[in-house]
LOMILUM-632096 format. One line per 4 residues: number of its first residue (from 0); their letters; for each residue z, y, x of C-alpha. Coordinates in nm, 3 decimals, always signed. Layout:
REM residues N
NUM = a = Z Y X | ... .
END
This chain:
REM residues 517
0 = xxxx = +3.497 -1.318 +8.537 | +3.739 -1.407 +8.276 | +4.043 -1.162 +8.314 | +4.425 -1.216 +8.192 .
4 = xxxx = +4.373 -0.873 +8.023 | +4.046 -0.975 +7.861 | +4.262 -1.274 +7.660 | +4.584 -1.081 +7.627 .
8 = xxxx = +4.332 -0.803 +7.428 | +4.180 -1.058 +7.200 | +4.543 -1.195 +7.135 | +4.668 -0.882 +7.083 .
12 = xxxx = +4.402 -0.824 +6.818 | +4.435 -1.139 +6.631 | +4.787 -1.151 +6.669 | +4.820 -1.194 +6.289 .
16 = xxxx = +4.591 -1.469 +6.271 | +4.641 -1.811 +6.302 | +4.287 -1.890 +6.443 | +4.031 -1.653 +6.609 .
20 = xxxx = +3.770 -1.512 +6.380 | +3.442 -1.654 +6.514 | +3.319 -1.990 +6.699 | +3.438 -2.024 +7.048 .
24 = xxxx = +3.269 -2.296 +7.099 | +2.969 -2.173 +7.331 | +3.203 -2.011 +7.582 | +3.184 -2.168 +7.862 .
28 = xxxx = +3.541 -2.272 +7.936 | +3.698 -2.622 +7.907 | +3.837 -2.747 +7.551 | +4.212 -2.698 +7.748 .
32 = xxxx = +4.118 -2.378 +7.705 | +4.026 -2.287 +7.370 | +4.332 -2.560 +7.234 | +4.623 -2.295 +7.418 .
36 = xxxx = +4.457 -2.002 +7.269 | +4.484 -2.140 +6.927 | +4.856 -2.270 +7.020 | +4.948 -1.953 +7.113 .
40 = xxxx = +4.798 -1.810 +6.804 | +4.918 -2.068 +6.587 | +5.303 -2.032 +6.764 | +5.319 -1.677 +6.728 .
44 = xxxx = +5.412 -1.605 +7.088 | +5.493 -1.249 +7.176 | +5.223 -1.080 +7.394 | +5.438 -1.111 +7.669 .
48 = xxxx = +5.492 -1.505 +7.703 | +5.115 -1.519 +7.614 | +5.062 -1.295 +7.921 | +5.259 -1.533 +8.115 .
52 = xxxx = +5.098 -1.842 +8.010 | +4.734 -1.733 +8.027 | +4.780 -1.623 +8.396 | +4.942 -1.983 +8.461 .
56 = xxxx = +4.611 -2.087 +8.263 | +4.377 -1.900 +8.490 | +4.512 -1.998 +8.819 | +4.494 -2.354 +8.728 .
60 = xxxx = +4.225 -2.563 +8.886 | +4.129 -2.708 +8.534 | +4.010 -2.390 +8.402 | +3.652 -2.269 +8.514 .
64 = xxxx = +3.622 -1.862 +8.524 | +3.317 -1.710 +8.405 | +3.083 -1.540 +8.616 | +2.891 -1.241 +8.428 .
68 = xxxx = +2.577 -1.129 +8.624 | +2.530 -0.754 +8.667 | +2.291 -0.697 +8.314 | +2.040 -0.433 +8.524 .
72 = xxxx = +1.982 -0.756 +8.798 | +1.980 -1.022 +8.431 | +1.732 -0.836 +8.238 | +1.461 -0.782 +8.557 .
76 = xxxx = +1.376 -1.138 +8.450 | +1.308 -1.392 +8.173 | +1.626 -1.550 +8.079 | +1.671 -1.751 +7.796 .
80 = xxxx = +1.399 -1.998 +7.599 | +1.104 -1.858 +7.489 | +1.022 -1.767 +7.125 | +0.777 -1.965 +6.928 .
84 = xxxx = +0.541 -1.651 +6.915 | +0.262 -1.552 +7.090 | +0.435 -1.401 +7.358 | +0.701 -1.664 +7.385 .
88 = xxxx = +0.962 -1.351 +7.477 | +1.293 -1.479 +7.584 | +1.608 -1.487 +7.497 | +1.811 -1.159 +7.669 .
92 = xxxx = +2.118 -1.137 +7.569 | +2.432 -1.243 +7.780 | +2.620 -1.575 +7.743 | +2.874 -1.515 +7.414 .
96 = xxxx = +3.176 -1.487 +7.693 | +3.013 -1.250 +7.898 | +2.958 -0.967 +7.638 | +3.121 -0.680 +7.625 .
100 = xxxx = +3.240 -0.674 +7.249 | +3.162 -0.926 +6.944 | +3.103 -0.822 +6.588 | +3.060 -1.080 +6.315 .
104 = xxxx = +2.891 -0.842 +6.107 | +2.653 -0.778 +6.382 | +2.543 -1.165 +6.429 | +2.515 -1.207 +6.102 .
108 = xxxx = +2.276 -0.948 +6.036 | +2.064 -1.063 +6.376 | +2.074 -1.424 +6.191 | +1.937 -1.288 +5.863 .
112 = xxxx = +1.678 -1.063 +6.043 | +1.563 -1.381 +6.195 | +1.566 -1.566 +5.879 | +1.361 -1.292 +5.746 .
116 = xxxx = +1.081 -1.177 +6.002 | +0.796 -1.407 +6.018 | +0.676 -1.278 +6.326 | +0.893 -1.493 +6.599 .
120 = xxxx = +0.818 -1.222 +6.870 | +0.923 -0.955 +6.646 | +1.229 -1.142 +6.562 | +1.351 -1.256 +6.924 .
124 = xxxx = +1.280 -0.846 +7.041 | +1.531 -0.751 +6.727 | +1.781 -1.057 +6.829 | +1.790 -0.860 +7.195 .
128 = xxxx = +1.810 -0.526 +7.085 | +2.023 -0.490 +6.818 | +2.311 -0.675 +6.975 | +2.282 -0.469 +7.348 .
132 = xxxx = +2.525 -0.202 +7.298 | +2.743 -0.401 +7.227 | +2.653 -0.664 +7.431 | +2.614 -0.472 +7.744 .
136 = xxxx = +2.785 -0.133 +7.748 | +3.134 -0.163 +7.653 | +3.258 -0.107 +7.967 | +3.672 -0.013 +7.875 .
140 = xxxx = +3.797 -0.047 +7.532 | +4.160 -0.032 +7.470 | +4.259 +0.002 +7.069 | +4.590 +0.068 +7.167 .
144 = xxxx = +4.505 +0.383 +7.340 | +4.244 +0.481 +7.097 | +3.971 +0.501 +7.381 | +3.638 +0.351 +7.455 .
148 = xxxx = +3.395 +0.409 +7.713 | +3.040 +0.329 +7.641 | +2.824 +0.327 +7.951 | +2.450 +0.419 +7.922 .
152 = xxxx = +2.259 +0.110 +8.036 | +2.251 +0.096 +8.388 | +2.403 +0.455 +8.418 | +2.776 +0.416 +8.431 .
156 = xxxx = +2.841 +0.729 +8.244 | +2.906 +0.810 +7.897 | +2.680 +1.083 +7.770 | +2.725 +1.163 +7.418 .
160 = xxxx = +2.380 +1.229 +7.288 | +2.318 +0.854 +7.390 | +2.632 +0.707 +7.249 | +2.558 +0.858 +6.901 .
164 = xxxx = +2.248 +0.677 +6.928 | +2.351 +0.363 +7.060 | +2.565 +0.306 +6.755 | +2.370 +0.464 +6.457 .
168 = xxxx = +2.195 +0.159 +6.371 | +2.604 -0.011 +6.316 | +2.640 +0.256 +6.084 | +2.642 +0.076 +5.726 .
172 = xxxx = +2.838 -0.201 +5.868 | +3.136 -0.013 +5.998 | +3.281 -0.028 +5.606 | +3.270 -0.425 +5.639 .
176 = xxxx = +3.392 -0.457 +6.001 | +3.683 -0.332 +6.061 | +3.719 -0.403 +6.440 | +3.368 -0.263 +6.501 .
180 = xxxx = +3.509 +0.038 +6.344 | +3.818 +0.088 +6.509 | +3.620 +0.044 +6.839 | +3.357 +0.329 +6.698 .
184 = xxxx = +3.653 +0.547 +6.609 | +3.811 +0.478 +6.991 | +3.443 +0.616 +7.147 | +3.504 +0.916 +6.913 .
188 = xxxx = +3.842 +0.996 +7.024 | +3.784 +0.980 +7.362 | +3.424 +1.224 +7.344 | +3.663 +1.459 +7.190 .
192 = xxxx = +3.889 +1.487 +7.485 | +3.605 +1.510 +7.712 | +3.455 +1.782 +7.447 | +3.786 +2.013 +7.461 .
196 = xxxx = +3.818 +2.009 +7.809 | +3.448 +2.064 +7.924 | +3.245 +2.164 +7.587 | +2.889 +2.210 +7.815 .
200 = xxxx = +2.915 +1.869 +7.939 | +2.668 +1.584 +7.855 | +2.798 +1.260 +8.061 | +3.110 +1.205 +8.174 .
204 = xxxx = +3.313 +0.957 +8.395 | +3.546 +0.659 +8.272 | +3.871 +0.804 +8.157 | +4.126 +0.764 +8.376 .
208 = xxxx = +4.355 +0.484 +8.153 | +4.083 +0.289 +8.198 | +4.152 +0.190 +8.587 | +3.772 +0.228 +8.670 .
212 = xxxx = +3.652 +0.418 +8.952 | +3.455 +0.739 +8.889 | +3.075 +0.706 +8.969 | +2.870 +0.961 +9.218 .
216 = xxxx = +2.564 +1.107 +9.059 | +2.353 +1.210 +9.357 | +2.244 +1.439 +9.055 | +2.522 +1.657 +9.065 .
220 = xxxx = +2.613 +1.669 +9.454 | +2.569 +2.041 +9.550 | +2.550 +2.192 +9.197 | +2.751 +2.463 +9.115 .
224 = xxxx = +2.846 +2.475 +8.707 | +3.047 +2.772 +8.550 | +3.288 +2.700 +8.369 | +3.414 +2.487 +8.710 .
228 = xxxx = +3.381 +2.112 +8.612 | +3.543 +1.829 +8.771 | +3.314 +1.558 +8.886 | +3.637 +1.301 +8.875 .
232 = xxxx = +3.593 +1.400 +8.503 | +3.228 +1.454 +8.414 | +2.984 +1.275 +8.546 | +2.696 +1.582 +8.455 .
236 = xxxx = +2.758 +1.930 +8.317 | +2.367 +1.996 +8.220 | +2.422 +2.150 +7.862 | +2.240 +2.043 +7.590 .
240 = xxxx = +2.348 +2.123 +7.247 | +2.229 +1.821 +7.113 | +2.581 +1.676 +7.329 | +2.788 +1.825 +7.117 .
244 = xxxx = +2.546 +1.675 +6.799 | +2.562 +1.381 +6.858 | +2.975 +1.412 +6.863 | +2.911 +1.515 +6.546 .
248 = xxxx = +2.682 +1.253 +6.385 | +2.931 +1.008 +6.516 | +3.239 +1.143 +6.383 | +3.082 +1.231 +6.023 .
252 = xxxx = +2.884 +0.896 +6.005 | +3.215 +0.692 +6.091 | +3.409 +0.867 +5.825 | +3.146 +0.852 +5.517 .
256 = xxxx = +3.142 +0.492 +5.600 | +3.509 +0.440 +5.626 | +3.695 +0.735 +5.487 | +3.948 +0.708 +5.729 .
260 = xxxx = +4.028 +1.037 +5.823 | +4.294 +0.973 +6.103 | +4.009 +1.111 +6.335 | +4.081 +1.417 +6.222 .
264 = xxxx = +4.435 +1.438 +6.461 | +4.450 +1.781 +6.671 | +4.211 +1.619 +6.952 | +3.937 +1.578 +6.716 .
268 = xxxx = +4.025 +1.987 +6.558 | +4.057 +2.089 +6.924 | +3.697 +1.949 +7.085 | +3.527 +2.097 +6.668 .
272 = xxxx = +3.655 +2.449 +6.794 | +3.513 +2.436 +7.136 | +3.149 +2.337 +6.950 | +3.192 +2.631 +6.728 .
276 = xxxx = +3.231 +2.871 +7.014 | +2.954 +2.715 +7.178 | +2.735 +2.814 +6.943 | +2.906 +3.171 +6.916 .
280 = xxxx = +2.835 +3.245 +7.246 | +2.452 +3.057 +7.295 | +2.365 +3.234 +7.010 | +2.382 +3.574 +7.145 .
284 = xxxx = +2.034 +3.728 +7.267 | +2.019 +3.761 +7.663 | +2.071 +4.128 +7.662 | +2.341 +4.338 +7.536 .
288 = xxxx = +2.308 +4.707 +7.458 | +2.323 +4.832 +7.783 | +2.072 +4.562 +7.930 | +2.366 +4.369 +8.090 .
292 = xxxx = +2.308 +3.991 +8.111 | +2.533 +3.787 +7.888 | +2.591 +3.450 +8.020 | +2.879 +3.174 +7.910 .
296 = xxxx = +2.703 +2.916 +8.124 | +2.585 +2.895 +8.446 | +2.402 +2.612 +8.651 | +2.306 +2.643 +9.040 .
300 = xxxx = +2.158 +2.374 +9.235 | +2.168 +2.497 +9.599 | +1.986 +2.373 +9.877 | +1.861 +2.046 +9.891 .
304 = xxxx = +2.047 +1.940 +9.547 | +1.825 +1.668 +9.386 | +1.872 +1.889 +9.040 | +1.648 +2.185 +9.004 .
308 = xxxx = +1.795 +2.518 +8.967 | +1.858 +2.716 +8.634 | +1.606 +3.003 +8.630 | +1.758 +3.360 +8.664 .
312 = xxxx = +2.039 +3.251 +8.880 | +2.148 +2.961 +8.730 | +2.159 +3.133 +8.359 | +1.833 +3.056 +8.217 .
316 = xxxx = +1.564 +3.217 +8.011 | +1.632 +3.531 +7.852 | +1.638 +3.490 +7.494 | +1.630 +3.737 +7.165 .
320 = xxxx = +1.861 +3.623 +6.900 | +1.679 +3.471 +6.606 | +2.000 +3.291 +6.451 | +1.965 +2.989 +6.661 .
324 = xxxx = +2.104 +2.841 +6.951 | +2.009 +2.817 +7.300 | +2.032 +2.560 +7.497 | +1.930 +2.540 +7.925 .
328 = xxxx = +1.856 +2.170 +7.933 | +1.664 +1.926 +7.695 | +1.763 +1.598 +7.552 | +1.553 +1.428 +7.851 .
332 = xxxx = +1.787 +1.625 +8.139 | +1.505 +1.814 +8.210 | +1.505 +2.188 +8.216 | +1.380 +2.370 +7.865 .
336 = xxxx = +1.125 +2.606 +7.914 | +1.230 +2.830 +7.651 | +1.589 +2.883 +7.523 | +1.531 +2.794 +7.157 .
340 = xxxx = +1.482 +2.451 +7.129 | +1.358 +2.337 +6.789 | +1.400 +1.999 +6.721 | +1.789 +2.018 +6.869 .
344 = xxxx = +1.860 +2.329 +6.640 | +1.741 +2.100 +6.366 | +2.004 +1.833 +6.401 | +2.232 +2.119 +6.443 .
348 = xxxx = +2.153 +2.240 +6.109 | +2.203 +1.876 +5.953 | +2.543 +1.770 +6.159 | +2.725 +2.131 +6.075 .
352 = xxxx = +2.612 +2.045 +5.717 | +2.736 +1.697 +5.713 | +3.070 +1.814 +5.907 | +3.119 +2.047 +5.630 .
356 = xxxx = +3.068 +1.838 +5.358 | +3.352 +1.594 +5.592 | +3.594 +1.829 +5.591 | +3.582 +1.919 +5.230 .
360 = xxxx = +3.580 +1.572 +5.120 | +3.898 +1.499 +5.376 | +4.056 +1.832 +5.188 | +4.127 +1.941 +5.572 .
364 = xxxx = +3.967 +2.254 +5.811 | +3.865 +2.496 +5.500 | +3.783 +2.794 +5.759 | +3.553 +2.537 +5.991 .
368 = xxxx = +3.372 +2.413 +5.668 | +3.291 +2.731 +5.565 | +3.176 +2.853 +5.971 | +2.980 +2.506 +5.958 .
372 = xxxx = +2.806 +2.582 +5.630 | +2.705 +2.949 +5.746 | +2.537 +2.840 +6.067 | +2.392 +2.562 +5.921 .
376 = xxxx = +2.201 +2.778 +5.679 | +2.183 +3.107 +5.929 | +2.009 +2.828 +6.200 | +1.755 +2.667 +5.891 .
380 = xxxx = +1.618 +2.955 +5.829 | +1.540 +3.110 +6.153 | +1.354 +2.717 +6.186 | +1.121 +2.803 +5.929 .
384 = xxxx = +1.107 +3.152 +6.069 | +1.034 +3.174 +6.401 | +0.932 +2.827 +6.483 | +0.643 +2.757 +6.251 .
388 = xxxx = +0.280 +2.929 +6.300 | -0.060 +2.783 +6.089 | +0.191 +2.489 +6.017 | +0.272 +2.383 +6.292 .
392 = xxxx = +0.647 +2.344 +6.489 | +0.689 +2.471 +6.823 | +0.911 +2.282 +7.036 | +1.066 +2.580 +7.227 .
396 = xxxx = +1.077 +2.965 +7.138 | +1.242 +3.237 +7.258 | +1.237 +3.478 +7.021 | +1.022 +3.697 +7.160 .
400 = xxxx = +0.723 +3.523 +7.064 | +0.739 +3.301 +7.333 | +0.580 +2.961 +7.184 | +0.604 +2.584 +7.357 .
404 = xxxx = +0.372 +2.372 +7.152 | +0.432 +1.993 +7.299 | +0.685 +1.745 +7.243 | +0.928 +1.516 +7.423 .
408 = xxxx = +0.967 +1.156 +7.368 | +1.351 +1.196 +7.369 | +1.504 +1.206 +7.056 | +1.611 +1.509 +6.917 .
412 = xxxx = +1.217 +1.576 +6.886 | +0.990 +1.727 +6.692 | +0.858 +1.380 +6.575 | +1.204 +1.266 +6.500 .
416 = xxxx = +1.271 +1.560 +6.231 | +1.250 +1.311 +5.919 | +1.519 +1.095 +6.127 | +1.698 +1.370 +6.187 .
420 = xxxx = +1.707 +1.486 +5.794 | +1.642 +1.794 +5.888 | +1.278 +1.721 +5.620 | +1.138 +1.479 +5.431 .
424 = xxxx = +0.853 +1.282 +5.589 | +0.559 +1.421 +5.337 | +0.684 +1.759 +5.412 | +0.324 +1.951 +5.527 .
428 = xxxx = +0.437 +2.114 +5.799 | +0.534 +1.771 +5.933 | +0.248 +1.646 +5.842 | +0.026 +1.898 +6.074 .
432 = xxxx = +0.297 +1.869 +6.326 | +0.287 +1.500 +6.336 | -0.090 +1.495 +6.356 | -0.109 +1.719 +6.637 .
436 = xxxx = +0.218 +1.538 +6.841 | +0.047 +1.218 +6.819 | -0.331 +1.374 +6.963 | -0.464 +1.533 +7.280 .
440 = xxxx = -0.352 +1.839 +7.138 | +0.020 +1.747 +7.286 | +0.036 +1.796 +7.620 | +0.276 +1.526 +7.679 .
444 = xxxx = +0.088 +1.272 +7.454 | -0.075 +0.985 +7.657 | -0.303 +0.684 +7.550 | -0.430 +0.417 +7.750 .
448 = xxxx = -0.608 +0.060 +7.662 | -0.245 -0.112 +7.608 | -0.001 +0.167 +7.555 | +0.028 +0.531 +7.390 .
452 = xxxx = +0.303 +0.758 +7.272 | +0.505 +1.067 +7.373 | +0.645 +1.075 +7.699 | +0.801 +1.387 +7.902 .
456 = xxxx = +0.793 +1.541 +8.227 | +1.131 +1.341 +8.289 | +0.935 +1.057 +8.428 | +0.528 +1.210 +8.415 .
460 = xxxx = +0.263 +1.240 +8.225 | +0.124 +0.931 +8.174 | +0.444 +0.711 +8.123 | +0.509 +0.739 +7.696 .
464 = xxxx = +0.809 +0.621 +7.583 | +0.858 +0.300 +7.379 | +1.088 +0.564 +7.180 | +0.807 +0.775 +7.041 .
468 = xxxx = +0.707 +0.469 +6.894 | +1.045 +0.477 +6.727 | +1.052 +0.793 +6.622 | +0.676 +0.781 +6.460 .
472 = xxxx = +0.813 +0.477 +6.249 | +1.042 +0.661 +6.139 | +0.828 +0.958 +6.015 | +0.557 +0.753 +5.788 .
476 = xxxx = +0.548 +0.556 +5.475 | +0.237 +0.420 +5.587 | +0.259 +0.026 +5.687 | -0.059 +0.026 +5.909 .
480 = xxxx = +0.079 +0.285 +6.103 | +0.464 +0.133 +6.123 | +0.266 -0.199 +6.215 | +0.090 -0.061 +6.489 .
484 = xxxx = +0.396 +0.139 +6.677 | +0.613 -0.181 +6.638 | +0.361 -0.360 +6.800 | +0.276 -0.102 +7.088 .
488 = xxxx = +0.690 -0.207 +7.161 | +0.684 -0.554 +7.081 | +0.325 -0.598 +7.313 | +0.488 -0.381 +7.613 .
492 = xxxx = +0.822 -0.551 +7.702 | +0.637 -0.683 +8.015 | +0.701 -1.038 +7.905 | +1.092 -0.959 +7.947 .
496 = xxxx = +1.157 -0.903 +7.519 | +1.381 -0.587 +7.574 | +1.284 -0.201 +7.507 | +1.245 +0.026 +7.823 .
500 = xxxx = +1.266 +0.371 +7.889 | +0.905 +0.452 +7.963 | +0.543 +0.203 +8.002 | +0.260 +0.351 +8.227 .
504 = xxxx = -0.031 +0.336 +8.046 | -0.258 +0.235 +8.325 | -0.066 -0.055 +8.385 | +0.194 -0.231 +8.146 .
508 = xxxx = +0.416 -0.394 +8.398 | +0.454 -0.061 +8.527 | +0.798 +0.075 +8.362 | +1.097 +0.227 +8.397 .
512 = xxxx = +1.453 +0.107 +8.360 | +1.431 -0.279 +8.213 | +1.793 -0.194 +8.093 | +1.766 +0.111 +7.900 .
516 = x = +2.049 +0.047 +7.624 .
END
C-alpha cells in the first residue's frame, strides 16, 4: 500500500528537482496522481504542505492505493510473461510501485544485459536477479537518519555476511549513482551500531527508528549467549567471523568507489575496534599456561532449543593458536567442526588488507592500519601453513593437526577463494583443491541426472546449492565450464526464473526457499 511517508521520502529526495528522475508512468496510480507530484515538485512546496496535501490525496476516492503482495507468497509462482526461450521463465520482479528502492543505474544495466545476452532464458533469470535486493529487501530506509535495514529474503533480519553479498554486484555503480550510494552508506552505518554494541552477532532486528516490530526466531528461544544479547536487538548471536567481514567488504568497497569518507564518523571507528578485539581474543589457543579454558564467547542451547549446543559447554572446540582466528559457527549457521575455519580466515586476510589500504588512503586510523596490516599477513601465512597438505586446502583445522577436508556451498568457501582475492584462479593449490571440491572426494559434493554442486549439512546431503555454481564460475577461465554451471542455475529455477537456496538432486522441483535474495 502506498503510504504518505513513502511520497513525502521521494519528495524529500528530489526536493531540488523540478521533475522526478525516472518514468512514473507504469505505477499504477491515476494521472491525478502523478500531475500533483510534479506540481508539488515544480511549486517548491515545503515538506510540510506536501505532507498535508498527499494525505488529502490518499484519502480521496479518486486515488487507487497499491496493494504489494508478500514477495515469499509472489515468487511461489509464475508471474509475469514468459521469455521467448526455451523455458519461457517469467517475469519476477514486483510491479515498479511496489519495490522497495529504484536505481536508474541498476535498470539500465538490466536493459543492456538484455540487449546483450542472446540466450532469452539467460537474460529474463539476470532481469530477476540482479534487481531483487533492491527490489525486495529494503525493508526501512531513512537517508535522513543515515540507516537502512536490508532484510534477508524471506528472513526479516539483517545479517551482515548476507548484506555484503546482496550488494557486491552494485559495487562499480555506486560512483555513478549517487542515491544507490547514499542508501549503501545508510546499511553501513547502521551494521556498525549493531557491530559496537554486540560484535559476535550475525543477524539482527530492525532498528528501532524504523517503527517495525522485532521478529521471533524460534532459533534463538532458549539459548543462552555470553556476552548477554538482547533479542529486541539481535535477531541471532551465532558468531561467525565472516559477520564482521562482510562489514568490512562493505565499508571498503563503498569508499574505493566513492571516496567519501564521512563513514568514517566515531560509529564506524567504534564497531572497527570491537572487530579488532575480536580477533585478539579468538585468536588465543584454548588453553592457557595453567590449562585454564579461555573463552570470550559462549553459546548454550538448553533443553528443547531448536539450535544445537556449542560443544564444551557452549565454548567450542579447543584450539592451538596457529595465527588465525576461530570462529564457533560457519557461514551456513551451522556449527564448525573445527575452530580454524579456512576459507573465512581467507577473506579475513583480504578485508584487513583492503581496510588498511582505506584508512591510509582516507589519511585517518594510522594505529588500526598498521594492526590490520599485521594480522592480515600473521593470518596468510598460517593459511599456507597449517591449512595446506599434498596441495590441497582443508576447510577446518585446529591446530593440532586436526584436518576437515570438505566444503560448504556458503560463501566464504574454499571454492570461492579466487572471489574472495585471497588467490588467483590458476594458483595450483586451487587447482587440486578445486578438483577435489567439485568430485566424490568432497563429502558434501552431490550429483544427480539434473543437478550437482556443493551443498552443506545446513539443509542435507543431497540438496547442492545453486551458489556453488556461483562460486565455481567464479574460479575458472574456462568457458565450457562457466557454460555449464550457468546452466545447472538457469535449468533449475523450477520453471519460476529466480535462484534458490538449495535443488534436490533427485528431484528438481524439490527446493528450498523460492525467495532466497
Amino acid at each position: 500500500m502506498l503510504r504518505i511517508t513513502d511520497i513525502v521520502g521521494l519528495l524529500t529526495r528530489y526536493k531540488n528537482r523540478s521533475v522526478l528522475p525516472y518514468d512514473l508512468s507504469a505505477f499504477p496510480y491515476p494521472s491525478a496522481f502523478y500531475k500533483l507530484i510534479g506540481q508539488i515538485l515544480s511549486m517548491k512546496f515545503n515538506l510540510q504542505k506536501a505532507s498535508t496535501v498527499v494525505a488529502a490525496l490518499l484519502s480521496s476516492s479518486s486515488v487507487v492505493q497499491a496493494q504489494c503482495p508478500d514477495f515469499t507468497t509472489y515468487s511461489a509462482s509464475p508471474q509475469g510473461n514468459p521469455s521467448n526461450g526455451t523455458l519461457g521463465l517469467p517475469f519476477m520482479r514486483p510491479a515498479p510501485a511496489c519495490r522497495t528502492f529504484n536505481s536508474t543505474a541498476v535498470e539500465k544495466v538490466i536493459d543492456d544485459m538484455k540487449a546483450r545476452l542472446k540466450d532469452p532464458d539467460v537474460a529474463r533469470l539476470f532481469e530477476n536477479t540482479f534487481s531483487n535486493t533492491l527490489d525486495t529487501t529494503v525493508r526501512y530506509y531513512n537517508q535522513t537518519e543515515n540507516l537502512a535495514f536490508i532484510i534477508t529474503g524471506d528472513i526479516t533480519a539483517q545479517w551482515l555476511r548476507d548484506t555484503a553479498n546482496q550488494f557486491a554486484h552494485y559495487r562499480s555503480l555506486l560512483s555513478i549513482d549517487p542515491d544507490l550510494a547514499t542508501l549503501v552508506k545508510a546499511v553501513i552505518n547502521n551494521e556498525a551500531r549493531y557491530i559496537t554494541q554486540y560484535p559476535y552477532c550475525g543477524a539482527f532486528q530492525p532498528p528501532p527508528e524504523s517503527g517495525l516490530a522485532p521478529s521471533l526466531n524460534g532459533y534463538a528461544v532458549d539459548v543462552i549467549v555470553n556476552p548477554p544479547v538482547d533479542n529486541q536487538t539481535v535477531f541471532e548471536c551465532k558468531y561467525e567471523i565472516d559477520s564482521l567481514c562482510g562489514f568490512l567488504k562493505l565499508s571498503t568497497s563503498y569508499y574505493n568507489e566513492t571516496k567519501d569518507d564521512s563513514i568514517l564518523n566515531d560509529n564506524w571507528f567504534s564497531a572497527i575496534d570491537q572487530i579488532i578485539q575480536v580477533i585478539n581474543n579468538q585468536s588465543q589457543g584454548s588453553w592457557d599456561e595453567n590449562f585454564n579454558f579461555v573463552s570470550y564467547y559462549n553459546w548454550t542451547g538448553s533443553a528443547g532449543s531448536l539450535s544445537p549446543a556449542v560443544n564444551n559447554g557452549g565454548n567450542g572446540e579447543p584450539k592451538a593458536y596457529t595465527g588465525m582466528v576461530g570462529t564457533h559457527h560457519r557461514p551456513s549457521n551451522d556449527l564448525s567442526t573445527f575452530a580454524f575455519l579456512t576459507p573465512a580466515n581467507a577473506m579475513l586476510s583480504v578485508e584487513l588488507t583492503n581496510l588498511a589500504l582505506m584508512l591510509d588512503d582516507a589519511g585517518q586510523g594510522a594505529d588500526i592500519s598498521q594492526s590490520a596490516k599485521e594480522w592480515s599477513s600473521r593470518i596468510n601465512e598460517s593459511i599456507w601453513a597449517n591449512t595446506l597438505v599434498d596441495d590441497i586446502f582443508a576447510y577446518e583445522t585446529n591446530g593440532y593437526g586436526g584436518r576437515y577436508v570438505m566444503d560448504d556451498a556458503n560463501v566464504p568457501s574454499l571454492l570461492s577463494l579466487p572471489y574472495l582475492g585471497f588467490l588467483e584462479k590458476d594458483n595450483p593449490s586451487y587447482v587440486a583443491t578445486r578438483k577435489l571440491l567439485l568430485s566424490r572426494k568432497n563429502p558434501y559434493y552431490a550429483s544427480g541426472q539434473n543437478f550437482s554442486g556443493i551443498g552443506g549439512p545446513h539443509i542435507d546431503a543431497w540438496n547442492p546449492w545453486p551458489m556453488s555454481q556461483i562460486s565455481a564460475i567464479f574460479g575458472t577461465d574456462v568457458d565450457e565450464e562457466i557454460l555449464e554451471s550457468l546452466y545447472l542455475i538457469v535449468n533449475n529455477t523450477d520453471g519460476l526464473g529466480l535462484i534458490h537456496e538449495s535443488v534436490s538432486i533427485y528431484n528438481q522441483s524439490d527446493f528450498t526457499r523460492t525467495w532466497f535474495a
